[in-house]
N, C-alpha and C positions, 0 to 999 in steps of 0.2 A: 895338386895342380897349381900351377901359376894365379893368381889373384889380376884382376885389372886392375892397375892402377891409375891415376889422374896425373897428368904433368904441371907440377905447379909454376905455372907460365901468367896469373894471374894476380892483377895490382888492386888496391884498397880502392881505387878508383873504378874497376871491372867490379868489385864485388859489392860497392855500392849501386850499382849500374844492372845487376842481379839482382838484388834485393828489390830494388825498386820496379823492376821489372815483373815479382813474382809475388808483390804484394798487390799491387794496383790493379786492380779492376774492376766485376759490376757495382762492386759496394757503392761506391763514390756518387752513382747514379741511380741506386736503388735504395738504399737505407734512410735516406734521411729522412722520406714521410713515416715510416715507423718508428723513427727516433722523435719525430715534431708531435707525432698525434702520444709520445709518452711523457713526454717533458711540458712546464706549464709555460715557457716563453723561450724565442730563441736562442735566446743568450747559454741560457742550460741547455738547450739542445749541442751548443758548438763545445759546451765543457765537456758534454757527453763524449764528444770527438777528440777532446783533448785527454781525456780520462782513459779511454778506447786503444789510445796510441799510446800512452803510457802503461799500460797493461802489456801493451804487445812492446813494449820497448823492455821491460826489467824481465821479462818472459826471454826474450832473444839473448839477454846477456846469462841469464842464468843457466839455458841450454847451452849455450856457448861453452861456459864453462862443466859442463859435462863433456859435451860434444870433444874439446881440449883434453880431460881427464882421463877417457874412453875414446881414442880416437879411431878403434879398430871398427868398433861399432856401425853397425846399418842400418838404416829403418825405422828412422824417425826416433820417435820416442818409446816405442816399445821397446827397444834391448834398454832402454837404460831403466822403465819400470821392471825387465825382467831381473838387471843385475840389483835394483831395490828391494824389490818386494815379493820376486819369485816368479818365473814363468808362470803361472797361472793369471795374475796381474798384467804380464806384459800380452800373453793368447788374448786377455778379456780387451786390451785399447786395441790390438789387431784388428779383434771380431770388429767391436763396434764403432770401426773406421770403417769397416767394409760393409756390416749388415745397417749401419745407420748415416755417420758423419759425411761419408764421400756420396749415397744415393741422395740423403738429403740436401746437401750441396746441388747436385748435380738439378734435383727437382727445385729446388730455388731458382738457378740460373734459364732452368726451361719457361718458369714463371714470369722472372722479369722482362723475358723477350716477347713475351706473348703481352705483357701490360705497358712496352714501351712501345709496340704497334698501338694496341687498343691507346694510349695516352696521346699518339699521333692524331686519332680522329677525335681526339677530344673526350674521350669514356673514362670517367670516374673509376677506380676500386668500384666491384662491386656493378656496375653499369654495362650493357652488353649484353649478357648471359655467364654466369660462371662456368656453366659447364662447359661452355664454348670457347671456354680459356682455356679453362685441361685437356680439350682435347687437341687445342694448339698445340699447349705446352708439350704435350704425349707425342705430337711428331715433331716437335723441335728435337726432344727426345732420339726418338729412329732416327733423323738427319747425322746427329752425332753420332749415334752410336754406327751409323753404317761407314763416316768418313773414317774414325778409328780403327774399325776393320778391317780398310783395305788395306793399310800397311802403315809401317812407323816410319814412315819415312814423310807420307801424305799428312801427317799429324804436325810434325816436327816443324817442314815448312809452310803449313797454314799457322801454325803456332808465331813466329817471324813476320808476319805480315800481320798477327790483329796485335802484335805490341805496339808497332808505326802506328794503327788506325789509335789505338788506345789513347798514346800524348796527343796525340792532335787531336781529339775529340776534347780532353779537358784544358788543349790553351782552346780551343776555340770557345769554351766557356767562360776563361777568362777574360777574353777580349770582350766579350758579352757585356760581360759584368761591370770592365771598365768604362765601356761607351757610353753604359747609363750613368755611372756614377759623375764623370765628366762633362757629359753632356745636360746632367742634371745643374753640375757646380758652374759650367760655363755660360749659361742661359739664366743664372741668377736666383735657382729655383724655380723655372718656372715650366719648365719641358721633361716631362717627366716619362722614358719608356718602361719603366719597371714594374713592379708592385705597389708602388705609393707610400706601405705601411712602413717600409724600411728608414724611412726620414719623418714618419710622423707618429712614432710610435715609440715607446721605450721598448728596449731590448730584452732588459729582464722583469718586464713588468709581466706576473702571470694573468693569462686570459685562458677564459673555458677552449678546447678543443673539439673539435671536428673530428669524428675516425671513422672508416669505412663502415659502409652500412646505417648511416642517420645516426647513431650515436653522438653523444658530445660527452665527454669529461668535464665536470664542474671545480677545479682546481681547489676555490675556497671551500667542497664539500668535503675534499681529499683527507684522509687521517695520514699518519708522518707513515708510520706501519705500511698501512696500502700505497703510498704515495714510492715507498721504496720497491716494491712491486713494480710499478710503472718504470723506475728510476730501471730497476734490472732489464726489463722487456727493451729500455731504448738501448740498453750499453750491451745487450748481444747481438744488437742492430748493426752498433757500431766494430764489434768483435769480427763481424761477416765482414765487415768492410779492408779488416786489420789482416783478417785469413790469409796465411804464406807466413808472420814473422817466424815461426816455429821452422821452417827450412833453411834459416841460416845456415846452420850446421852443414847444407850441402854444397854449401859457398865455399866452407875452410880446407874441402878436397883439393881444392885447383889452388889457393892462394901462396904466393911464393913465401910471406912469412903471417902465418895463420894467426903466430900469438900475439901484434900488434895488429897486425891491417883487421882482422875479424872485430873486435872493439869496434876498429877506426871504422869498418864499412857499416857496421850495426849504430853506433852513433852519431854519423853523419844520415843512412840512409833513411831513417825508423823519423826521426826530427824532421824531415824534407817530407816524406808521407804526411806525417799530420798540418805540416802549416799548406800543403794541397790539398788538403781535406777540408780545412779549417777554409782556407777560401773559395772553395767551391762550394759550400755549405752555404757561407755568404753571401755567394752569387744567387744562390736559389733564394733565398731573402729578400735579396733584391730586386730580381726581374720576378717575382710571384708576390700576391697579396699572402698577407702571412695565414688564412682561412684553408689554404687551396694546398700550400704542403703539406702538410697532415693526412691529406685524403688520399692521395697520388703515390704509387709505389714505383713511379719511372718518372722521376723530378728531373730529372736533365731534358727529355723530351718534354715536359709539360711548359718548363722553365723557357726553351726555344720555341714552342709554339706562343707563348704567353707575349715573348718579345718580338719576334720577325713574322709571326704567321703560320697557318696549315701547310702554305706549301713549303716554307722553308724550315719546317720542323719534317718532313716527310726526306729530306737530308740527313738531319740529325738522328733523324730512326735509324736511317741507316748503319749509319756511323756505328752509335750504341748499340744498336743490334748484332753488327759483326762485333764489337768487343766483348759482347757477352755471349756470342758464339766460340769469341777466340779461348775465354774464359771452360766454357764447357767442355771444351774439345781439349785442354789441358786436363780438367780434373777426371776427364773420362780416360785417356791416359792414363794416370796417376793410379787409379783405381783401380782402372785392369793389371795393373802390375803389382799393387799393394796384394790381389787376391790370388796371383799367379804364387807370389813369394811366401804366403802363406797357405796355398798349397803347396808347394814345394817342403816344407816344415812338416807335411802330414798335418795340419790344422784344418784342412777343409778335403774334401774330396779331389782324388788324384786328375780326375777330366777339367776341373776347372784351371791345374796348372798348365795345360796343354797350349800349344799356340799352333794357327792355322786348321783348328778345328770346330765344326759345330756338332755338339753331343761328343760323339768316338767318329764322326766322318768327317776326314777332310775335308778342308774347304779349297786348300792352295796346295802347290808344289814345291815343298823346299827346295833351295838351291842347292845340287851335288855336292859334299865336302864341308857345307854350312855348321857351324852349330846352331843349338840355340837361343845363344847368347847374341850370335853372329845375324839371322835370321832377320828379316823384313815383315814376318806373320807377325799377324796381330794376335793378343789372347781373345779370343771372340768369344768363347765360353765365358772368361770371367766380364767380360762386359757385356753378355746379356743379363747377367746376373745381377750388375750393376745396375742397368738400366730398368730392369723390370721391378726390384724393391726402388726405385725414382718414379715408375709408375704409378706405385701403390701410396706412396710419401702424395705426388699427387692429388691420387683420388681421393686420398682421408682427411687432408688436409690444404692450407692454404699458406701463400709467403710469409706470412707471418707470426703463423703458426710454426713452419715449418724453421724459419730463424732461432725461435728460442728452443728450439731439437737441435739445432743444430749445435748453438753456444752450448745445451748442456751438454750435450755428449763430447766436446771439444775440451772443455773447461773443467770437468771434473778430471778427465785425465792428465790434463797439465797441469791443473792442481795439485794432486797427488806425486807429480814431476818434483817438480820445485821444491813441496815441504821435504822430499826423496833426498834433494839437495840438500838443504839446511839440515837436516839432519845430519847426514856423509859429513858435514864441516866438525860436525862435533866428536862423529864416532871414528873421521879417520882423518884428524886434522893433518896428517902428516902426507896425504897423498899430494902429488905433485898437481899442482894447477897454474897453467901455464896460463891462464884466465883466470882470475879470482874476483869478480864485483866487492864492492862492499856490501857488507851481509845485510845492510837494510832493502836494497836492490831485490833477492831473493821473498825478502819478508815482507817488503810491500805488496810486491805480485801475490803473494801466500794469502794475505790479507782481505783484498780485493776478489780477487778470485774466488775464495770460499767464501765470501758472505753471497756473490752474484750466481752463486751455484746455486746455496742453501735457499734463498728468497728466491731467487728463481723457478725453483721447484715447486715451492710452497705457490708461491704466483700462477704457477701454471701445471698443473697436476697432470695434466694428461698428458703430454710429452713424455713428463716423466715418468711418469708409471711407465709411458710403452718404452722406452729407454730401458726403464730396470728391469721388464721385460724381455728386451733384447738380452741382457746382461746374465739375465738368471736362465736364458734359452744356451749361453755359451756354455756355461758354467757346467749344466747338464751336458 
């Protein structure tokens, strides 16, 4: 049968415009208190973010150039660990995208809307009721997962609308940040709307930390050892923020010349993400006393309540709210299709490939003559499936917990990518790569990556066990 193809009708300029498009979202507004409450002063917090983005920058080129080398390939990064390491390798990232990465995703995103309401009235991490968060979070949950069902089409143009809401929620942070900083410079120092500590305080001077739950970290008690623990827990903080660079590769379909402009859109768009990270970081600095980040898992609404007010932070909920609605309603997407296609493989049971069904009963009426492919049904099967291990990510746990399940489960198998790669250089130097980085590119990512896996683990045990868990449940 005929294959679909892509028309490549698309310029370096469009596929920067994509990227940045498919990287941006809640991270920006949600990560930074568990990146503040892991680092001992700002200043490492914002390397954190510089560190974050270059991890996902030498990640992007290095798939790139597989992505170039294998262009027939589908699906992310599994055919390329299947053509490394052996479909069993490539079945086990499928499983634990579907049974871990995308529900814990998914249960993150239900979190931070439910904590950038609560940060609205003013509520601490932690303050409120927990359990009254989840069970927010649990119908923020059902809302997604029922707009997804109705059809892809209801998906596709809510998706178009929370990108507009997205930029303009973070210039209208900027403008924030500048007013103060201006209006601090113009007034001679002496009108000050922000935080305070940002001009009377050294940047990287370490100070004990604040984290959810009455806790503090004592920085000077810190050993180097533990200290990298902490250092790992902030840079998967930052990794959730970086989530999408791995999809380049679905940019170089449409691009009219893939083996220049893909470089050119990966290192113009990946550099633009972090120096907007890197000042929105800053802004939060700014308009907040440096105590108060750390606590807070919804810094963008704390940051505009801090500066204009409760009622004009009940705006900015908003805002943030639909973009991490836009955000969910993407990965719920994404998900229910990753579990269709691998049912489709015979990797999962045959009802979960289905679409326009719940169980074996119809839900909808295909169109006469329609295919599958063709079809407006939603997979509703695989997104209940989705949805309900995000209920249970939930119930077991909490945002922050659930971030470092998430960077492991991400990160080991891009790991395992890349050294995949650097290998291939050696053992088939002769294949054609129409992308080639310099091999330090590869090796740095390799580098980084596996120490943020291995201490990350060691840091945080229970994730990982239920990780390897999941892992040894495929396997079987």
């Amino acid at each position: 049968p005929n294959r679909l193809t892509f028309t490549r009708a698309l310029s370096a300029l469009d596929g920067f415009a994509l990227l940045i498009s498919i990287v941006i979202g809640s991270g920006v507004f949600s990560s930074p208190g568990p990146i503040d409450s892991n680092v001992p002063s700002p200043g490492a917090a914002l390397l954190i973010w510089l560190l974050g983005g270059t991890l996902a920058w030498t990640g992007a080129l290095t798939l790139a150039e597989l992505g170039t080398c294998f262009p027939a390939e589908e699906g992310g990064i599994q055919p390329f660990l299947t053509r490394l390491y052996g479909e069993v390798c490539g079945f086990l990232a499928a499983w634990s995208w579907i049974g871990a990465t995308m529900p814990a995703t998914l249960a993150i995103l239900s979190l931070v809307f439910v904590e950038s309401v609560c940060s609205a009235f003013g509520w601490k991490v932690g303050e409120g009721g927990e359990w009254g968060r989840k069970v927010g979070a649990i119908w923020v949950l059902v809302v997604v997962g029922v707009l997804n069902s109705v059809s892809t089409k209801v998906s596709t143009r809510l998706g178009k609308v929370f990108v507009v809401v997205k930029f303009a929620t973070i210039g209208l942070l900027g403008v924030a940040g500048l007013v103060t900083v201006f209006a601090f410079v113009g007034s001679h120092r002496r009108k000050d709307w922000g935080g305070r500590d940002w001009h009377t305080r050294n940047w990287f001077a370490a100070r004990d930390v604040e984290v959810p739950g009455g806790g503090r970290i004592e920085w000077s008690k810190v050993g180097a050892w533990e200290s990298m623990g902490y250092y790992s827990a902030a840079l998967y903080a930052a990794l959730w923020a970086y989530s999408g660079w791995d999809k380049a590769n679905y940019v170089s379909a449409e691009l009219q010349n893939p083996t220049k402009q893909l470089p050119l859109s990966i290192n113009t768009a990946i550099p633009t993400i972090m120096a907007c990270y890197v000042a929105a970081n800053t802004v939060y600095y700014v308009l907040l006393p440096w105590s108060v980040v750390s606590t807070t898992d919804a810094a963008a609404v704390t940051a505009v309540t801090h500066f204009l007010g409760r009622t004009a932070s009940i705006f900015a909920t908003i805002l943030i709210c639909l973009v991490i609605l836009g955000s969910a309603l993407g990965n719920s997407f994404v998900a229910g299709r990753m579990t269709v296609a691998a049912a489709n493989k015979r990797w999962l049971p045959s009802f979960l490939g289905s679409v326009g069904h719940i169980g074996s009963w119809r839900a909808s009426r295909q169109n006469p003559g329609s295919s599958a492919e063709e079809s407006d049904e939603s997979p509703i099967n695989a997104i209940i499936l989705t949805h309900t291990l995000s209920i249970i990510y939930i119930l077991l746990g909490n945002m922050r917990i659930l971030l470092t399940f998430n960077g492991l489960g991400e990160y080991f198998f891009f790991f395992l990518t890349v050294v995949g790669a650097i290998k291939l250089r050696f053992q088939n130097p002769g294949l054609h790569r129409p992308i080639k980085p310099f091999i330090g590119v590869p090796v740095l990512f390799a580098l980084i990556a596996g120490f943020v896996v291995v201490r990350g683990a060691v840091f945080a045990p229970v994730p990982a066990v239920v990780l390897a868990g999941i892992w040894a449940l495929g396997l079987v």
